[in-house]
Steps between C-alpha positions, in 0.01 A plus 500: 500500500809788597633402161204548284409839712914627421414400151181628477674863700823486190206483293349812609824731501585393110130581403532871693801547307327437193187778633801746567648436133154544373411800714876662392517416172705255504550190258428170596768246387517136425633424851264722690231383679146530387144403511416209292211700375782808334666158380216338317359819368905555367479163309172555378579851356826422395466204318193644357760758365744231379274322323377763265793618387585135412137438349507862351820402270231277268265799346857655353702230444225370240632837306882435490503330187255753325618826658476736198916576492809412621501759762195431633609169557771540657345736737180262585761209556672700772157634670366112499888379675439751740152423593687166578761634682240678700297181599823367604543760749184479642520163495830458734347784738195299588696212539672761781157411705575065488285409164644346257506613115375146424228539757415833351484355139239219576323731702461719152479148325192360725327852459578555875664820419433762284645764288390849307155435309675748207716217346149239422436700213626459132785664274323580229728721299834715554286790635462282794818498584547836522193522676619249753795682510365850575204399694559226696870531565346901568265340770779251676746837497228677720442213704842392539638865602313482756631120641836661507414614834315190613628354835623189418932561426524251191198604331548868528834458351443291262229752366798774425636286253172409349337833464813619332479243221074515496572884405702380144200245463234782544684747209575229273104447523444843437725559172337208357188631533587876468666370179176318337295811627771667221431267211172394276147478635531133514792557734295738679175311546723173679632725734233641564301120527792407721427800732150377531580164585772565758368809648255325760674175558841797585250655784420174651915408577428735779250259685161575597424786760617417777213466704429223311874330518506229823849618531519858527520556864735291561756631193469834626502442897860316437604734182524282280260741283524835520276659299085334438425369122287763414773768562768320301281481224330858509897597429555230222156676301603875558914406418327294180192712396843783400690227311187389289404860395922583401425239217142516423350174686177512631435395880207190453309677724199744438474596924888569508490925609726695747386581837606798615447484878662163473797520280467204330307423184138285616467171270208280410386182666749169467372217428615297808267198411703441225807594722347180754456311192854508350696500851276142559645362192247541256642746270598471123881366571526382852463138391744586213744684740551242808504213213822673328625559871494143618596345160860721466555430901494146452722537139726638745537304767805318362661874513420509831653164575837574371520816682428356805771227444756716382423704842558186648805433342680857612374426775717217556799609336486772772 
């Protein structure tokens, strides 16, 4: 009994430590101690994160091979290596919290664990690149400025790398689009259809509002989130609605209009039943997306196999 109540007392200083971090902002580390609650909702988020920058690699990698020049090829290869490199990271900082990466991939595998609605829906044409460029890269920039302050040390770092490399992805978006917006109608008109397409799905990235997210409180009682949905996205449309009008798109939205006594533009209804729909796995490429997933991890598994054995081998040597 005395050594489950000295325990149970250790137990109680590391946890105040972790209140003063939070309360000074501080940032928690791997080794700190925490509540298993900040822990779970780390993994959750996190490998959330991870997995759609890996998933998100699919919609523009279907393009490599019929980007329209050399130049643009060149540049989408090195946007889709670092949306690689950036799953990696996140990745290896959630396994900072005692998950596994393989226990994170069947969780995506089995459906356990989810990843951004914005990448089940189709490529249809290079204007959708750009637009996936420019608006969704856009929307992750906004949300993933602010995650640079989140409390958690290995995520918050590993978002000053990211955002840095998100901002090349969100202009080489724009100058493709920017430069279709300069050629022939029928140039014009699929940016413009692109625009349509990606506008909503773009808005939803930033969750729904947050009193209707289950995980709000907690995100912002241990700052891990610092700023609600619906202000992160308020800035995406007024940083956006600018960008559109420099080249001549039109916002897909007939209520868009700038409050005044608000400072941010107002914005029609989203569709968040379609938003429910897609995030439950019943939009046009989630089937399409997990498939590709599952079939290239198990094409490489004898990569993974070799590297483990040559690790082995050093190892040894050493």
């Amino acid at each position: 009994m005395m050594e489950h109540n000295e325990n149970t007392a250790v137990q109680e200083v590391a946890l105040s430590a972790f209140d003063y971090k939070m309360e000074n902002d501080q940032a928690i580390e791997p080794r700190d101690e925490m509540p298993e609650g900040y822990r779970k909702h780390l993994i959750r988020q996190m490998s959330q994160h991870a997995h759609s920058e890996v998933i998100g690699m699919q919609p523009e990698g279907n393009w490599i091979t019929r980007a329209p020049s050399l130049r643009a090829k060149q540049i989408l290869l090195a946007k889709i290596q670092d949306e690689c490199g950036h799953g990696l990271y996140l990745y290896s900082a959630a396994e900072t919290l005692g998950i596994s990466r393989s226990e994170m991939i069947a969780q995506l595998h089995s459906g356990k664990a989810k990843y951004s609605s914005v990448f089940n829906y189709p490529t249809l044409n290079w204007a959708d690149v750009g637009a996936i460029g420019w608006l969704v890269d856009g929307a992750a920039i906004v949300n993933q400025v602010s995650l640079q302050r989140t409390s958690y040390g290995p995520y918050s770092r590993a978002m000053v790398r990211i955002c840095k490399e998100e901002s090349f992805h969100q202009r080489q978006g724009y100058e493709i689009m920017a430069n279709m917006m300069r050629g022939t109608a029928d140039q014009r008109e699929m940016a413009q259809d692109a625009m349509n397409r990606w506008w909503w799905p773009s808005l939803m990235m930033f969750g729904p509002h947050d009193s209707s997210s289950p995980h709000t409180g907690d995100a912002f009682k241990w700052k891990i989130k610092r700023q609600s949905n619906d202000e992160l996205r308020a800035k995406f449309i007024d940083k956006t609605v600018q960008q559109a009008e420099v080249i001549g798109l039109t916002i897909p939205d007939p209520e868009l209009k700038w409050n005044e006594e608000k400072g941010h533009y107002d914005h029609g209804p989203i569709n968040w039943a379609e938003f429910q729909r897609v995030i439950g796995g019943h939009g046009p490429c989630n089937t399409q997306r997990i498939a590709h997933h599952k079939k290239t991890h198990e094409n490489g598994a004898w990569v993974r196999a070799a590297a483990a054995a040559y690790s082995a081998k050093q190892k040894s040597i050493a």
